[in-house]
TITORFI-327248 format. One record per residue (C-alpha): residue number from 1; residue in three letters; x, z negated, y. Coordinates in pm, 1 decimal. Example, Ala and Ser with C-alpha at 12.3 -4.5 7.8 and 13.67 -1.06 7.14 Angstrom:
<tizas>
TIZA|1|Ala|1230.0|-780.0|-450.0;
TIZA|2|Ser|1367.0|-714.0|-106.0;
</tizas>
This chain:
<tizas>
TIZA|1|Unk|372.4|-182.7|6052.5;
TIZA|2|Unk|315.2|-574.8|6014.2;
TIZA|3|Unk|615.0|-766.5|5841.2;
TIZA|4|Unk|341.3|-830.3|5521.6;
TIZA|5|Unk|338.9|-439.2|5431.7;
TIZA|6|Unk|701.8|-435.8|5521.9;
TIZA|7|Unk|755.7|-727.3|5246.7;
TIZA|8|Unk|525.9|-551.5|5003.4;
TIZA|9|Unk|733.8|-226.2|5076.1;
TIZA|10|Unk|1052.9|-404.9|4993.8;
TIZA|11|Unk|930.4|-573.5|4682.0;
TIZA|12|Unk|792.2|-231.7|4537.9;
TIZA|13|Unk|1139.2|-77.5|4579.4;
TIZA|14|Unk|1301.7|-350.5|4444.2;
TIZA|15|Unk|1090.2|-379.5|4114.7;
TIZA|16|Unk|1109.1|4.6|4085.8;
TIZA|17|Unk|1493.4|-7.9|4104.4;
TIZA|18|Unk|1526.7|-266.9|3873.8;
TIZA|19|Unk|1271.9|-100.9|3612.6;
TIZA|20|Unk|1523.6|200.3|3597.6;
TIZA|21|Unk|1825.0|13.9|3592.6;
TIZA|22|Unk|1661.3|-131.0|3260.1;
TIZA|23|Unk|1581.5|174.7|3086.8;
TIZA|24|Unk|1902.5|320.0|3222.2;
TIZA|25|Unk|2094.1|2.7|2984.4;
TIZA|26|Unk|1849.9|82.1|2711.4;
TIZA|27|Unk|1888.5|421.9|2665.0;
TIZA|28|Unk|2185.7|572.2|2436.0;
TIZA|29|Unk|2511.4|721.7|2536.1;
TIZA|30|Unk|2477.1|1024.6|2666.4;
TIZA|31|Unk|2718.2|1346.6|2540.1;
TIZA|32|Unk|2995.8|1290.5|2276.0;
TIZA|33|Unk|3316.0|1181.5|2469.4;
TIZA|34|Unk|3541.4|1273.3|2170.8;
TIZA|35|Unk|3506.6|1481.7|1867.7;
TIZA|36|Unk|3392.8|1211.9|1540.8;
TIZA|37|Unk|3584.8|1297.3|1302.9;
TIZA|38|Unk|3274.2|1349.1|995.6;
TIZA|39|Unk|3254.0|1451.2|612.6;
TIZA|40|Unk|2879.8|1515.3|514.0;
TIZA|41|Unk|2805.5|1373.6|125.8;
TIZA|42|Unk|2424.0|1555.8|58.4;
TIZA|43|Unk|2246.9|1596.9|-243.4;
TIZA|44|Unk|2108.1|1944.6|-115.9;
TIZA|45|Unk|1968.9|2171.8|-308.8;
TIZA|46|Unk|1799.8|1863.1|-498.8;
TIZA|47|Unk|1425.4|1749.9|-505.6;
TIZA|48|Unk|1410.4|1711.4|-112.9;
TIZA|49|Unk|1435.0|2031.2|68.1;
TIZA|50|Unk|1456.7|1844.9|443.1;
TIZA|51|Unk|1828.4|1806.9|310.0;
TIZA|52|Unk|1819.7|2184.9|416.3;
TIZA|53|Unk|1689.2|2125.0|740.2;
TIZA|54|Unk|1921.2|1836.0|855.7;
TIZA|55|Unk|2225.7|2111.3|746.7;
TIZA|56|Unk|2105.5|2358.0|964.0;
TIZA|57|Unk|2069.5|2102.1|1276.7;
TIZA|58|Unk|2497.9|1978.6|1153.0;
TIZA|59|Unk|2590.7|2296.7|1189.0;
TIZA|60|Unk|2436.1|2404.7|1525.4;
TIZA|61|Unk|2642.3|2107.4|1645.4;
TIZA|62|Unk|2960.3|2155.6|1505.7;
TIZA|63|Unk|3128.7|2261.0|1831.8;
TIZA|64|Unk|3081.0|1914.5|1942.3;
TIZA|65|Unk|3142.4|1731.1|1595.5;
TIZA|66|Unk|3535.0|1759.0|1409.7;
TIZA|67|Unk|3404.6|1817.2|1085.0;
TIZA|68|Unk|3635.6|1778.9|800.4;
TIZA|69|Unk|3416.1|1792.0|454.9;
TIZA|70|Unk|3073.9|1927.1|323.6;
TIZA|71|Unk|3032.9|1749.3|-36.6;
TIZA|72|Unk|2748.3|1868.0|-287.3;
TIZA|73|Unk|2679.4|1506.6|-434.7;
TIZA|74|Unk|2375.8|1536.2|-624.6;
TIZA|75|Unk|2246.6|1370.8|-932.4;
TIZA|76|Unk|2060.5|1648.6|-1119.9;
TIZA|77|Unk|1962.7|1984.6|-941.5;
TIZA|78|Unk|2224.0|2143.8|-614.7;
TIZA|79|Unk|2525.7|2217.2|-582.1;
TIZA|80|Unk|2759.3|2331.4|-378.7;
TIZA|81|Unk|2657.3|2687.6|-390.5;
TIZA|82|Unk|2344.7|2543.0|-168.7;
TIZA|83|Unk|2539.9|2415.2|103.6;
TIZA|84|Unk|2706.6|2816.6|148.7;
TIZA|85|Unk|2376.2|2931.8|185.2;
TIZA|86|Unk|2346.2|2743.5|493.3;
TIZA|87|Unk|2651.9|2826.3|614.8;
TIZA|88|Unk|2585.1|3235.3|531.6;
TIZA|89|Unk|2315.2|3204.7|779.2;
TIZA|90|Unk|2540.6|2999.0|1065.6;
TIZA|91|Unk|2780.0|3304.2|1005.2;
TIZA|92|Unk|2487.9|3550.0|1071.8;
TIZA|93|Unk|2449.9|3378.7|1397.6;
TIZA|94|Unk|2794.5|3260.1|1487.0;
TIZA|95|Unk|2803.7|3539.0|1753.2;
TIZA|96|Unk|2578.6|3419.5|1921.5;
TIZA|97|Unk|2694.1|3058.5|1926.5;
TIZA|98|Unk|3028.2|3155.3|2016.5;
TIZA|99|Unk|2888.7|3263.8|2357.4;
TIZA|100|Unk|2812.5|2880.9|2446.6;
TIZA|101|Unk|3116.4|2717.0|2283.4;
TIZA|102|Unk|3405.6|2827.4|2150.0;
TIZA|103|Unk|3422.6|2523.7|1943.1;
TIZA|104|Unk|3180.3|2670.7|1693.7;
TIZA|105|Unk|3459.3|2644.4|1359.5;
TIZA|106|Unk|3455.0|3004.2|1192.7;
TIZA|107|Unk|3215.1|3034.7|850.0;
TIZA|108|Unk|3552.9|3041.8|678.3;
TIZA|109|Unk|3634.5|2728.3|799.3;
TIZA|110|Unk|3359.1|2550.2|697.5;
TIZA|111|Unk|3347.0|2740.1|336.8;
TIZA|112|Unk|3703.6|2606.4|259.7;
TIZA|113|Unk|3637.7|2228.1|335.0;
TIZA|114|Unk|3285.8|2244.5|110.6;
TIZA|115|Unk|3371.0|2067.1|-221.7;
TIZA|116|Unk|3188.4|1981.4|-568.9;
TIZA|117|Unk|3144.4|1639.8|-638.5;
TIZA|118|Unk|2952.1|1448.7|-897.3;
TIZA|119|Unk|2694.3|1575.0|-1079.8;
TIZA|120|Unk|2560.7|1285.0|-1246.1;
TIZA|121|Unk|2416.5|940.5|-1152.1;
TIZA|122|Unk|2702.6|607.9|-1201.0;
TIZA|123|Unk|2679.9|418.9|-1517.6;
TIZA|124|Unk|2621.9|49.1|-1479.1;
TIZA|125|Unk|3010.9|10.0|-1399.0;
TIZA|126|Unk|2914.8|206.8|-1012.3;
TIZA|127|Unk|3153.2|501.5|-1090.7;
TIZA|128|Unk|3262.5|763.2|-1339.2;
TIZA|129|Unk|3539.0|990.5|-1258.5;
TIZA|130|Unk|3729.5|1184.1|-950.9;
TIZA|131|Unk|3541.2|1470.9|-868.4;
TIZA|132|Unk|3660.4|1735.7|-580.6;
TIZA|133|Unk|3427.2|1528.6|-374.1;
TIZA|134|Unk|3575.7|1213.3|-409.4;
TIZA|135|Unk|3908.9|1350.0|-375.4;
TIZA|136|Unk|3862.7|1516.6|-72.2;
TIZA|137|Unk|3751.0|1196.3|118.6;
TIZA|138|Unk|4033.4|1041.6|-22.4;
TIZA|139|Unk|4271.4|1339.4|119.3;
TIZA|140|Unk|4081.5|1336.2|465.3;
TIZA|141|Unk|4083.6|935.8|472.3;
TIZA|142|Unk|4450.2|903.4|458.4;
TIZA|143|Unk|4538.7|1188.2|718.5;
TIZA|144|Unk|4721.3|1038.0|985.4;
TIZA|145|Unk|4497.0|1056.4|1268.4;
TIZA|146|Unk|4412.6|731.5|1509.0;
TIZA|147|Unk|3994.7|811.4|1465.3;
TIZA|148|Unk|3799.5|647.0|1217.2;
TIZA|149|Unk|3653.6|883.3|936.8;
TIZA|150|Unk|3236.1|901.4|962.0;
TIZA|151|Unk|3118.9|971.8|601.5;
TIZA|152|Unk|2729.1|1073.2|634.4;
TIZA|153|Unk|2589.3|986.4|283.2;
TIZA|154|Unk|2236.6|1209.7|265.1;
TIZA|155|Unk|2245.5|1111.9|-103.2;
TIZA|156|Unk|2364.9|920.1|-364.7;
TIZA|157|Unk|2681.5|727.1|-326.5;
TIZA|158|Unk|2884.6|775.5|-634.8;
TIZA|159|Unk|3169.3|996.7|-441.0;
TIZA|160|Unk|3147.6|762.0|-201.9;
TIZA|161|Unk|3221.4|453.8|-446.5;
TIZA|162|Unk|3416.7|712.6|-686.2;
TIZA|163|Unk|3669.3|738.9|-348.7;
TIZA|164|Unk|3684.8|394.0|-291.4;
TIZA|165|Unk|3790.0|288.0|-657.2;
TIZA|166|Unk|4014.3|559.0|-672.2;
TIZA|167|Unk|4202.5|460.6|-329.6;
TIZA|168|Unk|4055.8|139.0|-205.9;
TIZA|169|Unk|4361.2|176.8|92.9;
TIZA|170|Unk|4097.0|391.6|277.4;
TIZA|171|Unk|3845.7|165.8|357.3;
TIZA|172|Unk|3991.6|52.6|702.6;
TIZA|173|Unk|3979.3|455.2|795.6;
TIZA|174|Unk|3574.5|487.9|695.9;
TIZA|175|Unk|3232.0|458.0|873.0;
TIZA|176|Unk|2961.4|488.9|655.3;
TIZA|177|Unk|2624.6|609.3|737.4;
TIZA|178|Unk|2414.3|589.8|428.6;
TIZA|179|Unk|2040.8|720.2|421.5;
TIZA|180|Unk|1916.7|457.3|143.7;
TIZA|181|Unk|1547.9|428.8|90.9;
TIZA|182|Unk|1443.0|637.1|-196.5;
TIZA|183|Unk|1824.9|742.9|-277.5;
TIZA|184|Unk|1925.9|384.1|-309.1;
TIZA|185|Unk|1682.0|362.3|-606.6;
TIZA|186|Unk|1842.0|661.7|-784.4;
TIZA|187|Unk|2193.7|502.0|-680.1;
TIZA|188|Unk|2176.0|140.0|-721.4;
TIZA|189|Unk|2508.7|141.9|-926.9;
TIZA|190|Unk|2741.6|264.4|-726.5;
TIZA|191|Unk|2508.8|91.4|-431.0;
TIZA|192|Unk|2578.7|-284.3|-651.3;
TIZA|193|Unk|2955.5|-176.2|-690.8;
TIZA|194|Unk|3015.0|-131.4|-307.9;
TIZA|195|Unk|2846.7|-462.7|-239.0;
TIZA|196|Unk|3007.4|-655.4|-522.1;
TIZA|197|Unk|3388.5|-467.5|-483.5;
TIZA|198|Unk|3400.9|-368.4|-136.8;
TIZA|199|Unk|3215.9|-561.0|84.9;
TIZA|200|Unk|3398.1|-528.0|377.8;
TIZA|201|Unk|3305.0|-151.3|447.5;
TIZA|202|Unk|3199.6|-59.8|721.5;
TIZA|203|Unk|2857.9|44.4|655.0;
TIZA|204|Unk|2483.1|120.9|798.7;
TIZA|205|Unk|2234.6|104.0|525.3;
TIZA|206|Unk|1922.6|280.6|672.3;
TIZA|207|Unk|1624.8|206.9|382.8;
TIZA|208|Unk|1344.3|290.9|670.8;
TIZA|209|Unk|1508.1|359.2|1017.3;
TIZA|210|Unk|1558.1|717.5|933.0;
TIZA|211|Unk|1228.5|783.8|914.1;
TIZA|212|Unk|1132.1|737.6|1246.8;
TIZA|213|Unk|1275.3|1089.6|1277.5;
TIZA|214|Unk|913.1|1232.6|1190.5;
TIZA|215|Unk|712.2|935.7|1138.8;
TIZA|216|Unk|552.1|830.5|1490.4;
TIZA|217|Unk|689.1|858.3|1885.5;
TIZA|218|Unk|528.1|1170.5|2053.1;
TIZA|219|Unk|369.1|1406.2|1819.2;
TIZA|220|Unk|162.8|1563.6|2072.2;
TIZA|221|Unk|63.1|1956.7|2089.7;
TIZA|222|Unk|442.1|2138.5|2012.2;
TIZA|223|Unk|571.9|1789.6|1978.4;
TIZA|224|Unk|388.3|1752.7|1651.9;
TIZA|225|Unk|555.0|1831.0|1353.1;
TIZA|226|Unk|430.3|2107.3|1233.4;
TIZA|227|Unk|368.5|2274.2|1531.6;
TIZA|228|Unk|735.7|2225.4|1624.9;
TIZA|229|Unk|874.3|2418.2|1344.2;
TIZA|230|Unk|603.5|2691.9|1416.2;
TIZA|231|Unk|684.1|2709.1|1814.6;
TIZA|232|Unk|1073.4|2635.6|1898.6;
TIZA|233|Unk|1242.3|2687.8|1576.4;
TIZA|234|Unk|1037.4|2992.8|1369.0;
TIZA|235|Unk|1222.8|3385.4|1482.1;
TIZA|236|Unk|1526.3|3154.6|1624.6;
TIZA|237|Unk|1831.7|3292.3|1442.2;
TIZA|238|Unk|1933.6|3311.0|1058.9;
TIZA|239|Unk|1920.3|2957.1|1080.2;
TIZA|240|Unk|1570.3|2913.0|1254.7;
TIZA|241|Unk|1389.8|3120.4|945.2;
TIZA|242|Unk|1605.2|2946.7|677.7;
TIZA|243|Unk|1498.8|2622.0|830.0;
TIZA|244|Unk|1140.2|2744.7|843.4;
TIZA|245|Unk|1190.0|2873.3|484.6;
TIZA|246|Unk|1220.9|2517.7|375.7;
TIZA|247|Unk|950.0|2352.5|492.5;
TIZA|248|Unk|659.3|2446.4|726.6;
TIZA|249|Unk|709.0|2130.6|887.6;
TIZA|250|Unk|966.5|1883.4|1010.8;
TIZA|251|Unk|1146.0|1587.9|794.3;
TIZA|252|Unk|1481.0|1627.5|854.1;
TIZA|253|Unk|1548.3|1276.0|715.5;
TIZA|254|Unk|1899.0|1287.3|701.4;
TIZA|255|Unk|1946.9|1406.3|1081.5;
TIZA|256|Unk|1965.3|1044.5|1210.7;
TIZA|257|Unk|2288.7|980.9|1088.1;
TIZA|258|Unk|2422.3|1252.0|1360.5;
TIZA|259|Unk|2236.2|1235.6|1616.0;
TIZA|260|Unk|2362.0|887.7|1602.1;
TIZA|261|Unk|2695.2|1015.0|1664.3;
TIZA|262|Unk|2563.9|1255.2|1910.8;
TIZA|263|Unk|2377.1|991.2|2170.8;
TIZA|264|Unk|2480.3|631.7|2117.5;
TIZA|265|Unk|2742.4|429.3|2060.1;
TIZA|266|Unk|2944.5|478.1|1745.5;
TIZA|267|Unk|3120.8|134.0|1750.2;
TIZA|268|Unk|2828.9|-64.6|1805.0;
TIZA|269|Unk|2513.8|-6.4|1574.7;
TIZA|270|Unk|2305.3|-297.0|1724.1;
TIZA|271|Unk|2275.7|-55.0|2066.9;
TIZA|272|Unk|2038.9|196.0|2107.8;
TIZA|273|Unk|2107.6|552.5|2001.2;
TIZA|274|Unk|1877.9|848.6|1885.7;
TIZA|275|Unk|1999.9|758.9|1489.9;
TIZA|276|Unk|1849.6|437.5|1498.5;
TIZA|277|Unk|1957.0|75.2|1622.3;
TIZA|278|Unk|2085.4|-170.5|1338.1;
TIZA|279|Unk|2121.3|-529.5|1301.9;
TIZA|280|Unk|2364.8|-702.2|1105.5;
TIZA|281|Unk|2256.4|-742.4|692.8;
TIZA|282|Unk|2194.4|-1077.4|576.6;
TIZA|283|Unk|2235.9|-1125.9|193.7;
TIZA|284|Unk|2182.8|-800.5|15.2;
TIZA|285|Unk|1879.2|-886.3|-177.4;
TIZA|286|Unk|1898.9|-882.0|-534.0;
TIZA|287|Unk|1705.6|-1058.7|-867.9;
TIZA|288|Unk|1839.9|-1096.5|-1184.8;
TIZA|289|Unk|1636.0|-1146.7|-1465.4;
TIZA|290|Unk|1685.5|-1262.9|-1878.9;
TIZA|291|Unk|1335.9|-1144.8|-1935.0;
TIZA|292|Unk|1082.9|-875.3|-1824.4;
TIZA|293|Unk|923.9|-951.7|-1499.1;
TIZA|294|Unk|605.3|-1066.8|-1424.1;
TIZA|295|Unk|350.8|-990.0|-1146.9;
TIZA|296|Unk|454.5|-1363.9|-997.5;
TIZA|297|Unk|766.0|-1277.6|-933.2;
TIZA|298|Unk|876.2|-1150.0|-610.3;
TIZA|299|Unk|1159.2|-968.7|-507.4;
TIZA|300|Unk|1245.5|-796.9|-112.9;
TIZA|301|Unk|1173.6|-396.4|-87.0;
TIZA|302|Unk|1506.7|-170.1|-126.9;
TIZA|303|Unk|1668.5|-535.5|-292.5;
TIZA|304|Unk|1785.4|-447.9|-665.5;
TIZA|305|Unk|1640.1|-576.9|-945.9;
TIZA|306|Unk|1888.5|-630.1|-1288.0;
TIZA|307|Unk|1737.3|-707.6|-1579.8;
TIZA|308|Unk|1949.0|-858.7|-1833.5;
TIZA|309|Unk|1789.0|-880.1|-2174.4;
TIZA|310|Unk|1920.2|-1036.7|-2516.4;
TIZA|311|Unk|1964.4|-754.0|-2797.0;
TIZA|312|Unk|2042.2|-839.5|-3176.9;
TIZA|313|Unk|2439.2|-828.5|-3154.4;
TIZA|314|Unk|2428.5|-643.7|-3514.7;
TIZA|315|Unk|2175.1|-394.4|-3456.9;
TIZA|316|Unk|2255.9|-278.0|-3100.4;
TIZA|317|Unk|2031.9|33.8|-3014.0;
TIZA|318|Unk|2115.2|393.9|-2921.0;
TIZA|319|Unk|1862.6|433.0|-2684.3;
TIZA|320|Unk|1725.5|204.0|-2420.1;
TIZA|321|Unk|1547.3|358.6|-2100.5;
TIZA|322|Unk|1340.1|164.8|-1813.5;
TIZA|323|Unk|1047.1|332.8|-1784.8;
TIZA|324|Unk|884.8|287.5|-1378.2;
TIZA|325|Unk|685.1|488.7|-1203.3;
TIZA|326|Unk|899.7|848.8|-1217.8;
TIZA|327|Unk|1263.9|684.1|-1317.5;
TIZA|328|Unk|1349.4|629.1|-1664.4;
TIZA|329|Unk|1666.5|404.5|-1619.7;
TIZA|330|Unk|1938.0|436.9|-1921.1;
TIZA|331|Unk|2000.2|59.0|-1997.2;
TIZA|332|Unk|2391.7|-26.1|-2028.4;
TIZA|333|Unk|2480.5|-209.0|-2300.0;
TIZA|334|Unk|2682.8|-508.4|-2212.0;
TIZA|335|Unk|2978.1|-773.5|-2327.4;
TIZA|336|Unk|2698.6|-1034.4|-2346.0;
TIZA|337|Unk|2499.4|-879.8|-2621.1;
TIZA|338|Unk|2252.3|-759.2|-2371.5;
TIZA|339|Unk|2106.8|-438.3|-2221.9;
TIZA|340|Unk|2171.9|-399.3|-1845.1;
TIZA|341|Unk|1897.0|-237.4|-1649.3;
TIZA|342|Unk|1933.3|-175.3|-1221.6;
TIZA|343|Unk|1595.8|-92.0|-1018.6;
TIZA|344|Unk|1535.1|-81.9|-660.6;
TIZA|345|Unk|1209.4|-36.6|-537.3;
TIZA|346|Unk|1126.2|162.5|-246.2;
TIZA|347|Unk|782.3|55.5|-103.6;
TIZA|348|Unk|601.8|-271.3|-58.8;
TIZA|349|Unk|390.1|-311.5|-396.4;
TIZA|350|Unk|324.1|-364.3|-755.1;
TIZA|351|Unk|555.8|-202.5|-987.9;
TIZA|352|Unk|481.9|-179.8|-1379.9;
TIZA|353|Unk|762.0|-145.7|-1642.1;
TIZA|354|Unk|792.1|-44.4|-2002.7;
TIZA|355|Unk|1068.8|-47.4|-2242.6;
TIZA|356|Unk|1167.9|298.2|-2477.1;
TIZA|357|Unk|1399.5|125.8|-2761.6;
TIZA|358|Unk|1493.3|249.8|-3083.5;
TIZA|359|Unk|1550.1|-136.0|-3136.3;
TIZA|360|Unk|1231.0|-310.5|-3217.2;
TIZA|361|Unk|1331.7|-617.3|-3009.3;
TIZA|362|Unk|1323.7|-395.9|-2674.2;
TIZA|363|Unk|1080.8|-150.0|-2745.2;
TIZA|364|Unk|753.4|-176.3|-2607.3;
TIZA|365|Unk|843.7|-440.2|-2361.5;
TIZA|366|Unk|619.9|-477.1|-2008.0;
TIZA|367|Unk|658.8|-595.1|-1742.9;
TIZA|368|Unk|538.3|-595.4|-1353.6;
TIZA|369|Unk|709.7|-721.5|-1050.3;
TIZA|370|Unk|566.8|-770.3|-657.8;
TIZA|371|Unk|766.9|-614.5|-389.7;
TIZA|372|Unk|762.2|-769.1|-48.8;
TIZA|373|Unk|857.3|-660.2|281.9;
TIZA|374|Unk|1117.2|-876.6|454.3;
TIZA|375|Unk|1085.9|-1160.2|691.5;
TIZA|376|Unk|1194.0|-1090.6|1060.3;
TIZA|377|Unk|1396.2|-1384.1|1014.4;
TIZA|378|Unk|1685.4|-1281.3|783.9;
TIZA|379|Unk|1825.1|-1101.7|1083.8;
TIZA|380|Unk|1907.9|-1408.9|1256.2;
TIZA|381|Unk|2122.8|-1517.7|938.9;
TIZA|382|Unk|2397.5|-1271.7|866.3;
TIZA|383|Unk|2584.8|-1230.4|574.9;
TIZA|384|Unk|2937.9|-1387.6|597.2;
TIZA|385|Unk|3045.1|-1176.3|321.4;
TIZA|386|Unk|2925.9|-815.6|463.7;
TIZA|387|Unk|3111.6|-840.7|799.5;
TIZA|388|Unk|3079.4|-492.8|880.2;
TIZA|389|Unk|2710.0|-403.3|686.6;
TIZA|390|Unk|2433.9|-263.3|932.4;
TIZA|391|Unk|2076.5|-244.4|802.7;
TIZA|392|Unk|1682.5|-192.0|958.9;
TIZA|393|Unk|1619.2|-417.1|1205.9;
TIZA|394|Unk|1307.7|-612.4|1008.1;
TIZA|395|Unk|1115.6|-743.6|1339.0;
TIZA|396|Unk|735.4|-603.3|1376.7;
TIZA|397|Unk|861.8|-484.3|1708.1;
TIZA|398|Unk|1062.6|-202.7|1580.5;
TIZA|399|Unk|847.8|-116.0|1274.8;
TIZA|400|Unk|614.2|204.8|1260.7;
TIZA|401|Unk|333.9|88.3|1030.2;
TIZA|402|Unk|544.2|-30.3|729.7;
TIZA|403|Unk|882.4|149.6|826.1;
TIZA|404|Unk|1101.7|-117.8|915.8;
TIZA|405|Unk|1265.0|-23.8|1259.4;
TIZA|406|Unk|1192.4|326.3|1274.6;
TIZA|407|Unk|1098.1|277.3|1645.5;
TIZA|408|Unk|1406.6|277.4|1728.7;
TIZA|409|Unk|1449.8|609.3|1652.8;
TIZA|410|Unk|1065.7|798.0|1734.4;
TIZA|411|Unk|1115.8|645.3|2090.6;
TIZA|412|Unk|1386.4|902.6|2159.7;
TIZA|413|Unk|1134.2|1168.5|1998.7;
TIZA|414|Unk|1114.2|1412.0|2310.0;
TIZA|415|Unk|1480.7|1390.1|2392.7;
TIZA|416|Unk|1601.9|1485.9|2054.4;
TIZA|417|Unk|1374.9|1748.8|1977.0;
TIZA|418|Unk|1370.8|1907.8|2287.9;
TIZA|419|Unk|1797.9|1917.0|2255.8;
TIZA|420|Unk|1772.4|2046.6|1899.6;
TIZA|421|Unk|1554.3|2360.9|2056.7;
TIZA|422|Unk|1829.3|2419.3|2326.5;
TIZA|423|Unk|2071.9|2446.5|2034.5;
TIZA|424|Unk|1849.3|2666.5|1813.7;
TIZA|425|Unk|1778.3|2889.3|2148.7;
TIZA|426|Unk|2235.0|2925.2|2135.9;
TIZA|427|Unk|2085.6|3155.6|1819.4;
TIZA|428|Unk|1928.8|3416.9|1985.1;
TIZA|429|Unk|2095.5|3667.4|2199.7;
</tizas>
């Protein structure tokens, strides 16, 4: 063998060494190397059946997860009657489980640390009034226990903001994972009265991450969505054909925020995990507005838009309502003589208002506003006020067609879906 093919040799083995030693720093944390502590806020039962789906994959990990609080937090339909459903069927197959970990918490268990919290959407002030919900992260928040408390928001935030009005000593204790996106638009009070009254929580606002859960990576023969569900979860368990019963097909959207806790690194949202990886949030992006918007002006996707607009201070009206798109927002009438209206759009586009006003001055009103998506930039400039606030990373690198770092999530596709079947597979006998 000539020293040339020996070199060549030596170079090969070199390069291939140091290709796995970079995927081996890239890839998450492997295992859970202590129970996270976790209370579960979901608006189940709602509009979105995936929030169905994501409970059944929660509770299939529970031997490997301390959790401490199932909240119904819905604005509108679900309660927490929906969430015992789910945990009917994990009873149904907690035999089973128990064979592979006796970590699996009883049905009782879990049935006596699901609460009721609100019911209703905030009013312009970002909360109403304690609800079981609320009270019960309160109660779990002050425990004296050295682990940080992971509240998993699937929803709206009102308990969430609710808990930290009530007892704003707790916010050292939390974590917050919030799925935002389309829930941020239906909770942009309570979302303006974190930022504005507690902006040093410890937070991960995921507006598009999440999504790379079933948008994207490997969707290949059973790898594809639908085929998935049909394949490794249909005839596996109670839980398998309530999951199926749900949808035919896999969303799931709320899953990230566990299997962030599952494989990654807690502590440390900018490194890789399969939940998503997060950069710090520059400025939360908002507008404010004395008039109705016009197609000129330009706000940032998921940013919130407040529209502040002059009312006769002798006739005020009884009714106001922001009519966009399939939200009719109930204006608040201010201090200022003015009507107080919140939006947050959730796509990139043109978005057309109208005005509902038993006062003549507001009703009939228009308006249009265009929604951009943000520059890769604003990650490089961090908000000095949000010390602890996590959002999508906005670089073209991570994005999956217009879903701002949802990459970092479908990369992991095979390894997450493939442990989720293992755990459905605990199910059978």
């Amino acid at each position: 063998m000539t020293n040339r093919l020996l070199l060549c040799l030596l170079f090969l083995g070199v390069s291939v060494v140091q290709k796995r030693d970079v995927a081996a720093q890239d890839a998450p944390a492997s295992g859970v190397s202590e129970l996270h502590r976790v209370i579960v806020s979901t608006d189940i039962g709602g509009t979105d059946p995936d929030d169905f789906q994501s409970m059944v994959h929660l509770l299939l990990y529970a031997d490997v997860l301390d959790i401490e609080g199932l909240i119904s937090s819905p604005f509108g339909d679900g309660r927490k009657s929906d969430i015992l459903r789910v945990i009917d069927c994990y009873e149904a197959d907690y035999p089973n489980l128990r064979t592979h970990s006796e970590r699996y918490p009883a049905a009782d268990q879990l049935r006596s640390l699901t609460k009721q919290g609100e019911t209703e959407r905030a009013p312009y002030a970002g909360f109403r009034k304690s609800t079981e919900g609320s009270n019960w992260i309160v109660e779990c928040a002050r425990r004296e226990d050295p682990r940080p408390l992971h509240v998993l928001v699937w929803g709206g935030l009102e308990d969430l903001a609710q808990a930290l009005h009530d007892a704003p000593d707790i916010l050292p204790k939390l974590r917050v994972h919030w799925i935002g996106g389309p829930n941020k638009k239906w909770s942009a009070d309570a979302y303006q009265y974190l930022v504005d009254h507690h902006p040093e929580l410890w937070m991960i606002e995921s507006n598009s991450t999440y999504r790379g859960w079933f948008v994207g990576g490997n969707q290949s023969g059973d790898w594809g969505n639908k085929r998935f569900v049909g394949s490794k979860v249909a005839g596996r368990g109670k839980l398998g054909d309530f999951f199926v019963l749900q949808m035919a097909d896999i969303k799931m959207g709320d899953t990230p925020t566990v299997a962030w806790l599952l494989h990654g690194d807690p502590s440390d949202p900018s490194k890789p995990s399969w939940g998503g990886r997060f950069v710090r949030a520059w400025e939360r992006p908002t507008m404010r507005l004395d008039r109705m918007p016009v197609q000129s002006d330009q706000m940032e996707v998921f940013g919130v838009l407040e529209l502040v607009l002059a009312i006769d201070s002798n006739a005020a009206p009884s009714k106001a309502v922001l009519v966009v798109e399939n939200q009719r927002l109930e204006g608040h009438l201010g201090e200022d003589s003015a009507v107080h209206f919140r939006f947050c759009p959730k796509a990139a586009k043109r978005y057309d208002f109208r005005i509902e006003s038993d006062s003549k001055k507001l009703d009939g009103q228009r308006g249009s506003i265009t929604v951009v998506n943000p520059s890769s930039e604003l990650a490089d400039d961090p908000s000095a006020d949000l010390p602890n606030w996590w959002t999508d990373d906005p670089a073209m690198k991570s994005s999956e067609g217009p879903h701002r770092g949802a990459k970092t999530v479908n990369r992991w596709r095979e390894d997450y879906l493939r442990d989720f079947e293992s755990r459905l597979n605990r199910c059978l006998p």
